[in-house]
C-alpha positions, -999 to +999 in steps of 0.1 A: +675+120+172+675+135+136+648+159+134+632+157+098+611+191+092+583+191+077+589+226+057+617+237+032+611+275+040+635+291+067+630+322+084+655+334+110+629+328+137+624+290+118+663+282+124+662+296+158+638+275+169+653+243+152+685+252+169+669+251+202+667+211+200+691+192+222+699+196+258+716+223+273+736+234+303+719+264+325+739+292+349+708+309+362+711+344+389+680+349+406+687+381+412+691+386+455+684+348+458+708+333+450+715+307+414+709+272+401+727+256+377+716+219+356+702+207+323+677+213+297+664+195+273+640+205+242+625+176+224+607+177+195+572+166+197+560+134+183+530+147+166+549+177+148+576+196+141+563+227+156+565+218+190+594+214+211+587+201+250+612+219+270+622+206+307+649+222+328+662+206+363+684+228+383+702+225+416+692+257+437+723+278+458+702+302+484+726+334+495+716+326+527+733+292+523+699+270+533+699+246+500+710+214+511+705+192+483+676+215+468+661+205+437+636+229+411+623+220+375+603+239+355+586+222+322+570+245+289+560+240+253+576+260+229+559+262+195+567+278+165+535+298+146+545+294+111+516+322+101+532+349+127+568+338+121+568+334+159+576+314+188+554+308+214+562+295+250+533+279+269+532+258+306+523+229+299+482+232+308+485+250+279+482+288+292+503+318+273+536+322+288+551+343+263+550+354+223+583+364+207+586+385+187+616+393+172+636+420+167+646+434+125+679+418+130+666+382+140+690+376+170+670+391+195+631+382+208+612+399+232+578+390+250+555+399+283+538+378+306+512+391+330+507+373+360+479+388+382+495+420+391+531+410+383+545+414+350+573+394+335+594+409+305+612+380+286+643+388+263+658+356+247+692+371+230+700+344+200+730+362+191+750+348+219+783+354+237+797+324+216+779+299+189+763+274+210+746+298+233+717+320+242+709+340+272+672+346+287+670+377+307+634+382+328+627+415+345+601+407+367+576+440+383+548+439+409+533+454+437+562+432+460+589+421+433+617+436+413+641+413+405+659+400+372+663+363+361+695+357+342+699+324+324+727+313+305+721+283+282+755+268+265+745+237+244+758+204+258+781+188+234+790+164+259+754+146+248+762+141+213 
């Protein structure tokens, strides 16, 4: 699917978030857990071009070995605020996940989450070990966690 966009001005933040588009292959550690590993896909919206559905499904690997066949997605909207220059990721209901804001050189965006007494710090690095690629690190804090999610996302040429 060709996107066509509805503006002719690009920010960094603006061509990161078209890039995003397409599906994508996720390496995920959860930290102690364990990992999962599967497919993304962000699809543009049908009503505009600042909105992006995101949906990820993952085969989960427990350290303890107990997985058998288990299966986890997760599903967000990701919108770009073309006042703030920012991206926004929501769940789906519609509640804040996170607002990124990026850092001077445009390849890095960090945002917080607060989850009743957890707190989730989100950095999406854009610069990427290799073109094609981005890497979501989440340091998660509470009263009973302290753990770091590391996701890997390599674009999937394969689905060209």
């Amino acid at each position: 699917m060709t996107m066509q966009w509805a503006s002719s001005a690009t920010t960094k933040t603006l061509e990161v978030f078209r890039s995003l588009v397409g599906r994508w292959k996720i390496h995920r550690s959860l930290g102690s857990e364990g990992t999962a590993a599967g497919l993304a896909v962000f699809t543009p919206s049908r009503e505009t071009d600042r909105i992006l559905k995101y949906r990820e499904d993952l085969e989960v690997t427990l350290k303890d070995g107990e997985t058998k066949g288990m299966t986890a997605y997760q599903e967000y909207v990701y919108e770009y605020d073309e006042r703030r220059d920012q991206i926004v990721t929501k769940f789906v209901d519609g509640r804040l996940f996170f607002e990124l804001n990026f850092e001077a050189e445009g390849q890095v965006a960090k945002g917080v989450h607060l989850c009743g007494d957890d707190t989730y710090r989100g950095t999406y690095d854009f610069g990427g070990e290799k073109e094609g690629s981005f890497v979501l690190r989440v340091e998660v804090e509470g009263p009973r966690k302290g753990h770091t999610i590391l996701t890997r996302f390599t674009k999937d040429e394969e689905a060209k």
